[in-house]
C-alpha positions in Angstrom: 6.0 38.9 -22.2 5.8 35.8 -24.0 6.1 32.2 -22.1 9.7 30.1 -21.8 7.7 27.9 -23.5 6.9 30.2 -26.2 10.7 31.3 -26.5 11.9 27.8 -27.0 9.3 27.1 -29.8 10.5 30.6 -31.7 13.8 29.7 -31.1 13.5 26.3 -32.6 11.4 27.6 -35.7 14.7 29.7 -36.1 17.0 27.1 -36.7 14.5 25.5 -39.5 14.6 29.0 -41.3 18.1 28.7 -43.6 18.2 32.3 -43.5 19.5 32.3 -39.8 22.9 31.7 -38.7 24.0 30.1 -35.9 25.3 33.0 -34.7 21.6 35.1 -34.8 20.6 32.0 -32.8 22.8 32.0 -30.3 22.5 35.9 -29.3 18.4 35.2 -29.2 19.4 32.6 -26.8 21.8 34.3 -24.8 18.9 37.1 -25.0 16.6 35.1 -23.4 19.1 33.5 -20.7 19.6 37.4 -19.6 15.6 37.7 -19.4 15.2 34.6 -17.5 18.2 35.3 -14.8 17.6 39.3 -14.6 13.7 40.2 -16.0 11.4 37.0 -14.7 13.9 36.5 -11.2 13.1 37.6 -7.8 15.0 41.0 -7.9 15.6 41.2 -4.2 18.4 38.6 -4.4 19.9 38.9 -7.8 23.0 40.6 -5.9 23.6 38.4 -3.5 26.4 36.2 -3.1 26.5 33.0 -5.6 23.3 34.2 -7.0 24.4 36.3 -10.2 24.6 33.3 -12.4 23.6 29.3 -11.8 27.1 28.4 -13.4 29.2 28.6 -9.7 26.7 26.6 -8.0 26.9 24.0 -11.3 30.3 23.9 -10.8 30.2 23.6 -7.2 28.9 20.0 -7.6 30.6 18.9 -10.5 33.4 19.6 -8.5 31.9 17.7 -5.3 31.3 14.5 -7.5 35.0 14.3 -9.2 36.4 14.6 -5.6 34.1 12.0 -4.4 33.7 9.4 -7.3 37.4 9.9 -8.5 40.2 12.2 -7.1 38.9 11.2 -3.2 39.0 7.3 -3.9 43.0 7.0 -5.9 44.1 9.5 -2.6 43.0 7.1 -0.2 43.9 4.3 -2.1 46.5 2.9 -0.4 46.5 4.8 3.0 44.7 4.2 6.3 41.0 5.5 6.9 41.2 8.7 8.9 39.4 8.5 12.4 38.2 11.8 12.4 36.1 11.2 15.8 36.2 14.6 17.4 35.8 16.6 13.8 32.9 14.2 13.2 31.3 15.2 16.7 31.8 18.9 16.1 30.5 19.1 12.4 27.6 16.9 13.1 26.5 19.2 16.4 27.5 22.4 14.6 24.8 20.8 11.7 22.1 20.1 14.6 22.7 23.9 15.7 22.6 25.6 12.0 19.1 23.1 11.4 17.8 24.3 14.6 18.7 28.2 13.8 16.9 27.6 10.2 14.2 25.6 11.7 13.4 28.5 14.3 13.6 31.4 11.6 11.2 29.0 9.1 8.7 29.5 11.7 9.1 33.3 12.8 9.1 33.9 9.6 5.9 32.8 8.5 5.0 29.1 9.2 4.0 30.0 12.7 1.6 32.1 12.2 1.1 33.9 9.2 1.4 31.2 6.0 -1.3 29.5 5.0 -0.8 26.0 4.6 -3.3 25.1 2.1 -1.9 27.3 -0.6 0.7 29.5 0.3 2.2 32.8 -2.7 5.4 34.5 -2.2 5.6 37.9 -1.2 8.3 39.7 -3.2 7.9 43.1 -1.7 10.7 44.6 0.8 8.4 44.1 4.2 10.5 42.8 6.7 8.9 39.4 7.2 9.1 38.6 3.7 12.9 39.4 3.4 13.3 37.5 6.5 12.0 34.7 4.5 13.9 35.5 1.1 17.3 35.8 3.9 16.3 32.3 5.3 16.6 30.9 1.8 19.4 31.9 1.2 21.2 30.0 4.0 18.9 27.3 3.0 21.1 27.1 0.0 24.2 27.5 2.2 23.2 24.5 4.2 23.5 22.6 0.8 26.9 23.2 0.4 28.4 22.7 3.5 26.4 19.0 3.3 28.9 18.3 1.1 31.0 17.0 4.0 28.9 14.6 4.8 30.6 12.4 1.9 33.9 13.8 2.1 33.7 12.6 5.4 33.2 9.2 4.0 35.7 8.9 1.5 38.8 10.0 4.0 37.2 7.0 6.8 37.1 4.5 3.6 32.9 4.0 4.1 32.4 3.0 0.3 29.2 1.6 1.1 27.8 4.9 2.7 28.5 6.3 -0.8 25.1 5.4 -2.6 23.0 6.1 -5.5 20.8 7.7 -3.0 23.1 9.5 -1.2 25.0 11.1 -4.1 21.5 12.0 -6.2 20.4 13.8 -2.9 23.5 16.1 -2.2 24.2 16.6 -5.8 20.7 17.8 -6.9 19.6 19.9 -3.6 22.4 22.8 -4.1 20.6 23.1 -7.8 17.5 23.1 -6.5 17.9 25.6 -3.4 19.4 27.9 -5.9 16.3 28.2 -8.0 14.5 28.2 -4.7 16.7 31.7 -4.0 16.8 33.0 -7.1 13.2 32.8 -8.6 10.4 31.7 -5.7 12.5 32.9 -2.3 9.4 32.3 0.1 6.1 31.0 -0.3 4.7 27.3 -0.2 7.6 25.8 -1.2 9.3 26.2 2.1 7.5 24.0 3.9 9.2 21.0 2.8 12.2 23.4 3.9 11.0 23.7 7.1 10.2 19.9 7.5 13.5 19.0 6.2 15.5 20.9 9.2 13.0 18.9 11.5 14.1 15.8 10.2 17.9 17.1 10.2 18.0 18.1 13.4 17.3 14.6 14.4 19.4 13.0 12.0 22.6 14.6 12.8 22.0 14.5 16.4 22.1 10.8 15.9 25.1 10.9 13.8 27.1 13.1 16.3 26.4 10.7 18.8 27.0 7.8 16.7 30.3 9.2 16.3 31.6 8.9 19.5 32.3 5.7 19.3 31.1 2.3 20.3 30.3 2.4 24.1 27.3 4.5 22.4 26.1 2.3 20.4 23.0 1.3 22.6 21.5 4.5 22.9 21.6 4.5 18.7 18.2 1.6 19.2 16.1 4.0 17.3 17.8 4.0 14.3 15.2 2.5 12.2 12.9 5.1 13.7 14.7 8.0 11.6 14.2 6.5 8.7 10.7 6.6 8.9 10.8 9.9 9.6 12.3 10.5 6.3 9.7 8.8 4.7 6.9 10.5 6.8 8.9 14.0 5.6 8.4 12.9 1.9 4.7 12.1 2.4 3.9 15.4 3.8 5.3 17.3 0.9 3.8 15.3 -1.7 0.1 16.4 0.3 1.3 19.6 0.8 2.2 20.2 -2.9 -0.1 18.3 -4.2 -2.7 21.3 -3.0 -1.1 23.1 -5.9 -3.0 21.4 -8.4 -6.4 22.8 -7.6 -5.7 25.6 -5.9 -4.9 29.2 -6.8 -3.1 31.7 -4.7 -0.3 32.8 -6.8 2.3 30.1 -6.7 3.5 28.4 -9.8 2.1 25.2 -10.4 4.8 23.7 -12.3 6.9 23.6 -9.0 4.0 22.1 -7.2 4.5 19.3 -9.9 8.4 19.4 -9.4 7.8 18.9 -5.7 5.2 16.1 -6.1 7.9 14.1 -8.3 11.0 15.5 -6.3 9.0 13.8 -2.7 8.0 10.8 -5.1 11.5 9.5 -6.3 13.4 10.0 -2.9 10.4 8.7 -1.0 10.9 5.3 -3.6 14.4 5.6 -3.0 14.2 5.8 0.8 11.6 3.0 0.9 13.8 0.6 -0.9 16.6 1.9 1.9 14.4 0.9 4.4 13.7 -2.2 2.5 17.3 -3.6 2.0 18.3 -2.5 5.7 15.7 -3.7 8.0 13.7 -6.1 6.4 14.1 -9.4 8.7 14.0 -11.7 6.0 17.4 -10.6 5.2 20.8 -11.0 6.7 20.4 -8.1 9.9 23.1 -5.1 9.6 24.6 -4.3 12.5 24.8 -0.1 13.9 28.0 1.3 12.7 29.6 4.4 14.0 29.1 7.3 11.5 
């Protein structure tokens, strides 16, 4: 079968040729949409739920950002934040339960014992660890989804400032990115940064469910500062991890090696200048909010 890269360059030769229509073109690349989603995809999950076609997921967070950047802000306009402590406490433990159910099953699944971490394929046959694994990355993707909150949450309490670059790159691009996860490489080296990434969640929303409960808890939230460089020390690992790809062969693409080096590289940049603006004593301290 030829390369995507191949496809593209026949595809582009086509519309130099005046003797094809646009019409010719677009059924080749229709054509080779079908073979990408159905011929070159991991056929165990093709039939589950949300993974017949990228275009709900697409949706999903076009969606999420319209609420957020435009139909959220004119609703709250001119009304009061919304307190929202005791929804805040739930949804944030309920998040510190789902990261530690994920976190568990990331380990029986393979990281425990049987993956290798130096250069780790996926196995797409029907054994039951490996669908354990495919299963696992699945609700991966859920996980994405349901983060949404996390800046609903914002909008209805009126905490424009939580609302960052940062923020909004991160929840928008990780449902895209735990889709292809499913749909083409559901196992396999690439879920380790899964795996270190319900770590560092379980954590993190244990400190924003108990930020949430108001004030009189502020000074058991000291450590603060600490989670953020746990963040950075989770984007470090998986830039070493991945960058193993590069010279090693076991059977796992490459090119998403290089998409995790430069996915751990921008959000480890944009955590560090996170870090940068809120801690840094040469500037004006911030003060622990509740979440």
């Amino acid at each position: 079968m030829d390369t995507l890269w191949e496809e593209a360059e026949h595809i582009i030769n086509l519309t130099k040729n005046n003797n094809t229509d646009l019409a010719g073109i677009m059924k080749i690349v229709a054509d080779r949409y079908q073979t990408v989603l159905y011929k070159i995809s991991d056929p165990r999950t093709t039939d589950w739920p949300l993974m017949h076609s990228p275009v709900p997921t697409i949706m999903m967070v076009l969606g999420y950002l319209y609420v957020i950047l435009f139909l959220g802000p004119r609703m709250m306009e001119n009304r009061k934040p919304f307190k929202l402590r005791e929804v805040l406490v739930i949804y944030n433990g309920a998040q510190v339960l789902y990261s530690l159910f994920m976190l568990y099953e990331h380990l029986v699944s393979g990281w425990f014992w049987d993956y290798s971490y130096k250069c780790q394929p996926v196995d797409y046959s029907n054994n039951y660890k490996a669908l354990r694994m495919a299963n696992l990355c699945w609700w991966y993707y859920i996980s994405k989804l349901t983060e949404f909150a996390d800046t609903l949450f914002f909008v209805l309490r009126k905490k424009d400032s939580q609302v960052s670059f940062l923020h909004l790159y991160h929840h928008s691009l990780t449902p895209l990115e735990t889709w292809i996860l499913v749909k083409f490489i559901a196992g396999g080296h690439g879920t380790f940064s899964n795996l270190i990434n319900n770590m560092v969640h379980v954590v993190m929303y244990f400190y924003y469910m108990v930020a949430a409960m108001g004030p009189e808890y502020q000074k058991y939230l000291w450590w603060k500062k600490h989670l953020t460089t746990l963040q950075l020390l989770q984007f470090t690992l998986v830039f070493i991890h991945s960058a193993q790809l590069l010279w090693m062969e076991c059977g796992y693409p490459k090119f998403i090696g290089a998409l995790l080096l430069l996915h751990s590289t921008i959000f480890f940049a944009l955590f560090s200048h996170f870090y940068y603006q809120t801690y840094n004593k040469s500037l004006k301290p911030k003060h622990i909010k509740a979440e």
